[in-house]
C-alpha positions as a printed Julia matrix, in Angstrom:
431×3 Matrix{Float64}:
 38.75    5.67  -18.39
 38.73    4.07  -14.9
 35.84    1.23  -14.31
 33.99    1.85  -11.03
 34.84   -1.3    -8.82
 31.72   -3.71   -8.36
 29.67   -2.69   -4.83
 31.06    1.21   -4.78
 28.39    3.32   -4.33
 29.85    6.76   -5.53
 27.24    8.97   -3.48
 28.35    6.78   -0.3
 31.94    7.42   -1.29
 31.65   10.86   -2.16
 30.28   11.69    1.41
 32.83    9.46    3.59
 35.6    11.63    1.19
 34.11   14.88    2.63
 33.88   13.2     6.39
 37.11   11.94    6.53
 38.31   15.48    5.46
 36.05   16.72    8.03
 37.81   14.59   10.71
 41.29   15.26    9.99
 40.55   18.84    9.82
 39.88   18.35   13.71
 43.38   18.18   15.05
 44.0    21.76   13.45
 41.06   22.77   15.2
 42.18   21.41   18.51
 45.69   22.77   18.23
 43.84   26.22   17.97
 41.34   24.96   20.94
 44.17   23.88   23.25
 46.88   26.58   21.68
 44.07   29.26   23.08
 43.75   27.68   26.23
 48.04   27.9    27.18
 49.67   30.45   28.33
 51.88   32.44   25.86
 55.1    31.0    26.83
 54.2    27.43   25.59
 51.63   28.41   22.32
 53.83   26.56   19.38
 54.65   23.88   21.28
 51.09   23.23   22.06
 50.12   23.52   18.23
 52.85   21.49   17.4
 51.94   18.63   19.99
 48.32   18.35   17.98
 50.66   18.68   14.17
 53.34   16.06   14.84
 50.55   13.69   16.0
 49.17   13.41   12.42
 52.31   12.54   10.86
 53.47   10.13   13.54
 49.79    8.29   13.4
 49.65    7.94    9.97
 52.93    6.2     9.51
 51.82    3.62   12.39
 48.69    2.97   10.65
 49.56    2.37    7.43
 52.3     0.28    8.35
 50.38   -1.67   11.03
 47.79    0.05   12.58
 44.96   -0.6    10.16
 45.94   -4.13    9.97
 45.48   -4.58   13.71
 42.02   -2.75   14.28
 40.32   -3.61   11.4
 41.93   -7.06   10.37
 39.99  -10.34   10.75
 40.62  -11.32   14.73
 42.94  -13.73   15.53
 42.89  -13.77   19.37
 39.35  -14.16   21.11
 38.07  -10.62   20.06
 41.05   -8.91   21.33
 43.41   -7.7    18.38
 43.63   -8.17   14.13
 45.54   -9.85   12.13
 48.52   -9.17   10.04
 47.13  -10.04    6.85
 46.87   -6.31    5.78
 50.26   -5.1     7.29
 51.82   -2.02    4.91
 48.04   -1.88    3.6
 49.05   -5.24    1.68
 46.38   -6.85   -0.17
 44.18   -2.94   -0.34
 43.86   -1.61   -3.9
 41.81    0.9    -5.22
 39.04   -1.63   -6.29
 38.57   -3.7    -2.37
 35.7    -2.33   -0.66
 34.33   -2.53    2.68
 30.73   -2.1     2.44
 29.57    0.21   -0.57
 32.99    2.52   -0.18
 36.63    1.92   -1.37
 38.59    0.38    1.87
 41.23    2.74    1.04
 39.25    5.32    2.27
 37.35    3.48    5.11
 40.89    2.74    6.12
 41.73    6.51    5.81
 38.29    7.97    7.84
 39.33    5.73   10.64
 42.77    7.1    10.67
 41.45   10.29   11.16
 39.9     9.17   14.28
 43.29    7.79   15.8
 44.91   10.75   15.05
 42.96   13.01   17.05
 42.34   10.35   20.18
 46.23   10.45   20.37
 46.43   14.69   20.13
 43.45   15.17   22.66
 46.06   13.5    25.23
 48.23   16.37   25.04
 46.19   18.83   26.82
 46.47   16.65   29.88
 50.13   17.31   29.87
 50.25   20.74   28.42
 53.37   23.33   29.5
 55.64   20.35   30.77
 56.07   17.83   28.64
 59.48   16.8    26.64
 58.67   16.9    22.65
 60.75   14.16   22.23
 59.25   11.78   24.62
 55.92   12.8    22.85
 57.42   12.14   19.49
 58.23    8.22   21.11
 54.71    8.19   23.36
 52.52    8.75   20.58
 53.53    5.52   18.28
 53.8     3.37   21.3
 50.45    4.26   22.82
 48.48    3.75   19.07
 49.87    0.69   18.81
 49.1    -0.72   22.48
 46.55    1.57   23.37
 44.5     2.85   20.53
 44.66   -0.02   18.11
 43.37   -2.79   20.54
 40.29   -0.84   21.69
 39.22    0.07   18.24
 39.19   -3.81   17.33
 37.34   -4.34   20.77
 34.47   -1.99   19.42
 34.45   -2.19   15.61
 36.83   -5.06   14.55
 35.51   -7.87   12.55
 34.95   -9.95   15.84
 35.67   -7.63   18.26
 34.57   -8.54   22.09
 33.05   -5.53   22.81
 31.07   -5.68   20.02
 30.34   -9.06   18.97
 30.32  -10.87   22.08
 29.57   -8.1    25.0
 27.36   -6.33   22.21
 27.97   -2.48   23.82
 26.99    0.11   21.46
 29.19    2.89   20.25
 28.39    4.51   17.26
 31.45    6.67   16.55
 33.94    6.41   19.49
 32.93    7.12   23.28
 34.96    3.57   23.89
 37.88    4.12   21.73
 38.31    8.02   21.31
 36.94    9.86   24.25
 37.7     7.42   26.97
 40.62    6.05   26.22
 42.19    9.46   25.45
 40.33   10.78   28.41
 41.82    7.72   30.99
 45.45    8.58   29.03
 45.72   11.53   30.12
 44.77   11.17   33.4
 47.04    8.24   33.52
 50.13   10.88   32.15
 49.38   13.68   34.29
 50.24   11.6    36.83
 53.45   10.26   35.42
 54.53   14.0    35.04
 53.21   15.91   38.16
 51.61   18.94   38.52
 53.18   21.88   36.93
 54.73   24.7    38.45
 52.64   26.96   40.41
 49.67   24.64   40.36
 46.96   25.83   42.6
 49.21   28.88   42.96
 49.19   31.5    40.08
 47.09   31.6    37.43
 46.58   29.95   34.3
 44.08   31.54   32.06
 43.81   31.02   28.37
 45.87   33.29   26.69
 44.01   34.15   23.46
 39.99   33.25   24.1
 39.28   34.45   20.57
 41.9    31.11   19.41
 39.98   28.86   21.77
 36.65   29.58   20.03
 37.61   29.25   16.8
 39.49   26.0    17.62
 36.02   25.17   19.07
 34.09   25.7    15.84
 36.37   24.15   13.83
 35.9    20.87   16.04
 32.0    21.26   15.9
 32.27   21.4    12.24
 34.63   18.49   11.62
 32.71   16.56   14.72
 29.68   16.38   11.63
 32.42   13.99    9.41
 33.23   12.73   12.75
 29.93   11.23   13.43
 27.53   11.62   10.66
 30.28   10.02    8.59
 30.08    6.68   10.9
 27.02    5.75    9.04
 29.56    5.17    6.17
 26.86    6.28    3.91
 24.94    9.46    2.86
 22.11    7.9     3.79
 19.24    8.21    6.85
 20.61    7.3     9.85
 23.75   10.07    8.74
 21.18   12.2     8.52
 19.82   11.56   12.03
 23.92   11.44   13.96
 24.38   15.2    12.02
 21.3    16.32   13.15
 21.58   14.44   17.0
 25.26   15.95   16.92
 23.88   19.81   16.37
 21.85   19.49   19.0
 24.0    17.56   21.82
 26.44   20.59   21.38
 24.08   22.81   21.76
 22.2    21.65   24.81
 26.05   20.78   26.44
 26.58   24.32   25.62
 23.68   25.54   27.4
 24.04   23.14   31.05
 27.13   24.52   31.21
 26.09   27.91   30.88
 23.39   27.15   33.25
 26.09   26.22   36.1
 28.4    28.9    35.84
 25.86   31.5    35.89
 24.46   29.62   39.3
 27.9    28.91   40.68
 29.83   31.79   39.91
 27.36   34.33   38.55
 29.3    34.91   35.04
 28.76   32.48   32.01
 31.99   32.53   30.47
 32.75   32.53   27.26
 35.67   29.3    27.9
 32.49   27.83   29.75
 30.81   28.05   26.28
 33.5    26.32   24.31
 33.44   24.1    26.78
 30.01   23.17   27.02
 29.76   22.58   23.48
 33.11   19.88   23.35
 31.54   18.22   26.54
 28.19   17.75   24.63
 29.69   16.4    21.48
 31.81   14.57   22.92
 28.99   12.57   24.96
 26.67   12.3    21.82
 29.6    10.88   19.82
 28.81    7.23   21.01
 25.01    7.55   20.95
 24.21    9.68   17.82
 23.41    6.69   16.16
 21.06    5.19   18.89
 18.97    7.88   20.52
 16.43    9.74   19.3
 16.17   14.06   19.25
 15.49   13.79   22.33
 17.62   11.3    23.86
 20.27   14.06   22.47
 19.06   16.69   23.72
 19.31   14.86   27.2
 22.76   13.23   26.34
 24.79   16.62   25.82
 22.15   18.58   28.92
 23.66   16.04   31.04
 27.09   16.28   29.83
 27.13   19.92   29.66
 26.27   19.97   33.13
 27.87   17.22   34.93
 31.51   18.32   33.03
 31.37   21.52   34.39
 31.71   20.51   38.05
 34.46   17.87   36.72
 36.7    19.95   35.66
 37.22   21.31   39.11
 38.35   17.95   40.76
 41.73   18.08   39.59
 41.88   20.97   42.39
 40.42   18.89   44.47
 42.19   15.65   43.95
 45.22   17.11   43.22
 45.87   15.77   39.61
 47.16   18.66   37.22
 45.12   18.07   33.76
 46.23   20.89   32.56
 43.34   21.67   29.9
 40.77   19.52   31.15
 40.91   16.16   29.34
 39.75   13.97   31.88
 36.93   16.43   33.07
 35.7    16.67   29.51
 36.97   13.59   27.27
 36.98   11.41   30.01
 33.63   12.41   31.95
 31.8    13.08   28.68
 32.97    9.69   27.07
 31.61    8.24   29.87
 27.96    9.89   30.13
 27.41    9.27   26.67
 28.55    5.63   26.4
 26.23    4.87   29.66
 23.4     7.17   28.53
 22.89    4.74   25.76
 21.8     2.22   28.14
 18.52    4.82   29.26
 17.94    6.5    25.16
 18.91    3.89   22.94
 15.59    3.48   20.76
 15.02    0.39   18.48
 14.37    3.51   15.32
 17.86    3.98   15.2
 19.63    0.59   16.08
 17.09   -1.64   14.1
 16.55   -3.93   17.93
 18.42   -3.04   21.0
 16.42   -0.53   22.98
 17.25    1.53   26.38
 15.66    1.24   29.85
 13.29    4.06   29.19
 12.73    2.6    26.19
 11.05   -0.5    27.53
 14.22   -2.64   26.64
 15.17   -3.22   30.74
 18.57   -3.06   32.55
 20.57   -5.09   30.22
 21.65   -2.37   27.41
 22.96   -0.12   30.72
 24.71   -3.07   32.14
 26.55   -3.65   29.09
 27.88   -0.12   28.31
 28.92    0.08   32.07
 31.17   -3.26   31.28
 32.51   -1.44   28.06
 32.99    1.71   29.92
 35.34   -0.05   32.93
 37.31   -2.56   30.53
 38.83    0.54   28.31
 39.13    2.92   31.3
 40.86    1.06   33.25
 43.21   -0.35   30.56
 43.49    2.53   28.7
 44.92    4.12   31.95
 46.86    0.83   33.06
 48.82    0.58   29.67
 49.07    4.11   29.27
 50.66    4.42   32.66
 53.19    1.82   32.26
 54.13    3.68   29.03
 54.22    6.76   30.39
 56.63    5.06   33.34
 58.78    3.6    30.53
 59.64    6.79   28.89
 60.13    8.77   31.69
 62.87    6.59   32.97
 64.67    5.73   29.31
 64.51    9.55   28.42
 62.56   11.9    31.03
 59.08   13.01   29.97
 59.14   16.19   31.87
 60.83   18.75   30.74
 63.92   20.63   33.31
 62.46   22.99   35.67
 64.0    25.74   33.94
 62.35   25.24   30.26
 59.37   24.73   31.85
 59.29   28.22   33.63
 60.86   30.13   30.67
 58.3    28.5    28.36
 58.83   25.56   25.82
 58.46   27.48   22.79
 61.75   29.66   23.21
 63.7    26.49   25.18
 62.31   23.31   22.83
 61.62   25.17   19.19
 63.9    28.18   19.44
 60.33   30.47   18.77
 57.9    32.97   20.02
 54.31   32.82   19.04
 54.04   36.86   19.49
 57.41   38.79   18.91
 56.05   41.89   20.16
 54.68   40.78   23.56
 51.29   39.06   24.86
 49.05   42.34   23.47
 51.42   43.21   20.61
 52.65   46.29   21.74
 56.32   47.54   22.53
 59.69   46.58   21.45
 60.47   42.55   20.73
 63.13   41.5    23.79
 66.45   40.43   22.8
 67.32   37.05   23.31
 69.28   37.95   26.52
 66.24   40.09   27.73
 63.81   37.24   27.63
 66.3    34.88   29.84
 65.87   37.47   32.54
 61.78   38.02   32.5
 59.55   35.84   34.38
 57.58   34.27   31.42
C-alpha cells in the first residue's frame, strides 16, 4: 500500500489529472482545426506539425524546461534555476501546493506544447519539417521558457515585481505564440499565389471538430489553473463557456454586417478568438466582465484577420489575427473587469480600482510581444540560413504531403470519387 504524501489533497489532484489530460488533448484538436483549414495538398503535414511538437516539447522540458520556468529565480525575475534539471530532486511525494509536482510539472507542459504548435499555422503550406523539427526546441527554450518564469515563476518580474495578472496564459501562450508567428511569416514570405488564388479550408467539417475539441480541452486549460477543484475553478469553467460563446456571436455579428453570410469558419473562429481572450482573465472578471472579454474579442478578431491582406504579411491560418489580437484584448481587458471577488485585492478601472491595473497589463503585453517576436525572429533568421526554412518552390506547389512524407491524406481525390493517380499522374496535376 502506497502512503499519500503529507499536503496532497487527492480531490485537488484528481481534477489537475483530468485538466492536464484536457490540455494535451488540445494539440490533437488543433491539428484537426488547422488540418481543416489547409488545402488538401499539405493536410498530413499540417497534422504532423501540431504531433511532432508534443514529442519534441516534452523532451525539452523534462530535461530543462521545467527547471527553467518554474525553478527558484536566479537572475532578477528573468529565468530559473538549474536545481531541477532532468526533473532532479521531483519524486512522487514533492508537492507544489496541495498536488504532486510531478503533475503540476506535467499540466504546465501541456501548455508549452500547444503555444509551440499554434505557431505553425502562421507558416502553414511552406515550411521545411526539418527546420521545424530544430525551431521548435530552440524557441521553448529561449522563447517559451523565459516568459513563463516572467508570469508564474517563483519570482518572476512580471509577476512579482510588475504584478500583471494572467490567470492561465494571455502573456506566455497566446501572445508569444501569436508575436512568433508573425515574427516567422516574415522570415518565410508569403506563399505562392498569395492574394492571388484561393485558399479555402479544405474539409470545414475537420475545422469544427478541431474547434470543439479545443473548447473542451480549453476547460483543463483554464479551469485547471486554479490547481484545485475548488471555487474560483468553478468560476474560470464557467467565465470560459461563456467568453466562447459571446466571441462566437461578435463574430457572427460582423460577417453577417460585412459580408452578409455568417460563416460557419467565422463560427469556429469566433469561438477560438473568445477563449483565447478570456484565457488570461477567467480568473479575474466576473460573468460579465466575460461576457464583454470574448464580445470584444469576437469582434475586434474578425476585422484582424484581414490585415495580413492589407499589410502584406502571409499568416497563413490566422495566428496573429486570432492568438495574437485575442491575447492581447484579454490581457488588457483585465485592466477595465478585473473585480477584487475573484483576485482577493486588485480591481479594474470600472471597478473603482483606477488606471494602474490597465497600465500594468499594457507593460506585460509590450515586453513579451516584442521579445517574443525579436527572439523568435533571430531564430527564425538562424535556421533559414544554416538549413533553409522554406521549402523549394516546387514541393511547395505540388504539396508537402506527397514531396516531405511520401503521403496523401485522400487517395481517391479531394471529394473521394474516381480513380487514385499514379505516382507519375500526380507530378503532372496542378495540386
Amino acid at each position: 500500500m502506497t502512503t499519500l504524501a503529507a499536503g496532497i489533497d487527492t480531490g485537488d489532484t484528481a481534477w489537475l489529472l483530468a485538466a492536464t489530460a484536457l490540455v494535451l488533448l488540445m494539440t490533437p484538436g488543433l491539428a484537426l482545426f488547422y488540418g481543416g483549414m489547409v488545402r488538401t495538398k499539405s493536410v498530413l503535414n499540417m497534422l504532423m506539425m501540431s504531433f511532432v511538437s508534443i514529442a519534441l516539447v516534452t523532451v525539452v522540458w523534462l530535461i530543462a524546461g521545467y527547471s527553467l520556468s518554474f525553478g527558484d529565480d536566479t537572475a532578477a525575475g528573468l529565468i530559473g534555476g538549474l536545481g531541477h534539471i532532468g526533473m532532479a530532486g521531483i519524486g512522487p511525494g514533492s508537492v507544489q501546493g496541495s498536488v504532486p509536482t510531478l503533475l503540476f510539472a506535467t499540466f504546465q507542459l501541456t501548455f508549452a506544447i500547444v503555444t509551440a504548435a499554434l505557431i505553425s499555422g502562421a507558416i502553414a503550406d511552406r515550411a521545411r519539417f526539418g527546420a521545424w523539427l530544430i525551431f521548435v526546441p530552440v524557441w521553448t527554450l529561449l522563447v517559451y521558457v523565459p516568459v513563463a518564469h516572467w508570469v508564474w515563476g517563483p519570482g518572476g518580474w512580471i509577476v512579482a515585481d510588475l504584478k500583471a495578472l494572467d490567470f492561465a496564459g494571455g502573456m506566455p501562450v497566446e501572445i508569444c505564440s501569436g508575436a512568433s508567428g508573425l515574427a516567422l511569416c516574415l522570415v518565410l514570405g508569403p506563399r505562392l499565389g498569395f492574394k492571388k488564388d484561393a485558399m479555402r479550408p479544405h474539409n470545414m467539417p475537420m475545422v469544427v471538430m478541431g474547434a470543439g475539441l479545443l473548447w473542451f480541452g480549453w476547460f483543463g486549460f483554464n479551469a485547471g489553473s486554479a490547481l484545485g477543484a475548488n471555487g474560483l475553478a468553478a468560476a474560470a469553467f464557467l467565465n470560459t463557456l461563456a467568453a466562447g460563446c459571446t466571441g462566437l456571436l461578435g463574430w457572427l455579428f460582423v460577417e453577417q454586417r460585412r459580408d452578409g453570410h455568417p460563416t460557419t469558419l467565422g463560427a469556429a473562429s469566433g469561438a477560438v478568438a473568445g477563449l483565447v481572450a478570456i484565457t488570461p482573465a477567467c480568473g479575474s472578471v466576473g460573468l460579465v466582465g466575460a461576457l464583454a472579454v470574448g464580445l470584444a474579442a469576437g469582434l475586434l478578431c474578425s476585422y484582424a484577420v484581414g490585415w495580413k491582406f492589407k499589410l502584406n504579411y502571409d499568416d497563413s491560418l490566422d495566428v496573429v489575427g486570432v492568438h495574437l489580437v485575442g491575447g492581447v484584448v484579454g490581457t488588457l481587458l483585465i485592466g477595465l473587469f478585473a473585480t477584487s471577488a475573484m483576485t482577493g485585492g486588485p480591481e479594474g478601472l470600472l471597478y473603482g480600482g483606477g488606471f494602474g491595473q490597465l497600465g500594468r497589463q499594457a507593460v506585460g503585453v509590450v515586453a513579451v510581444g516584442v521579445y517574443a517576436f525579436a527572439v523568435t525572429y533571430g531564430i527564425g533568421k538562424a535556421i533559414d540560413r544554416l538549413t533553409g526554412f522554406r521549402v523549394e518552390e516546387e514541393h511547395e506547389y505540388r504539396g508537402l504531403d506527397l514531396t516531405v512524407h511520401a503521403e496523401s491524406a485522400y487517395d481517391h481525390g479531394v471529394l473521394g470519387h474516381g480513380a487514385p493517380l499514379s505516382a507519375s499522374a500526380m507530378q503532372k496535376v496542378k495540386p
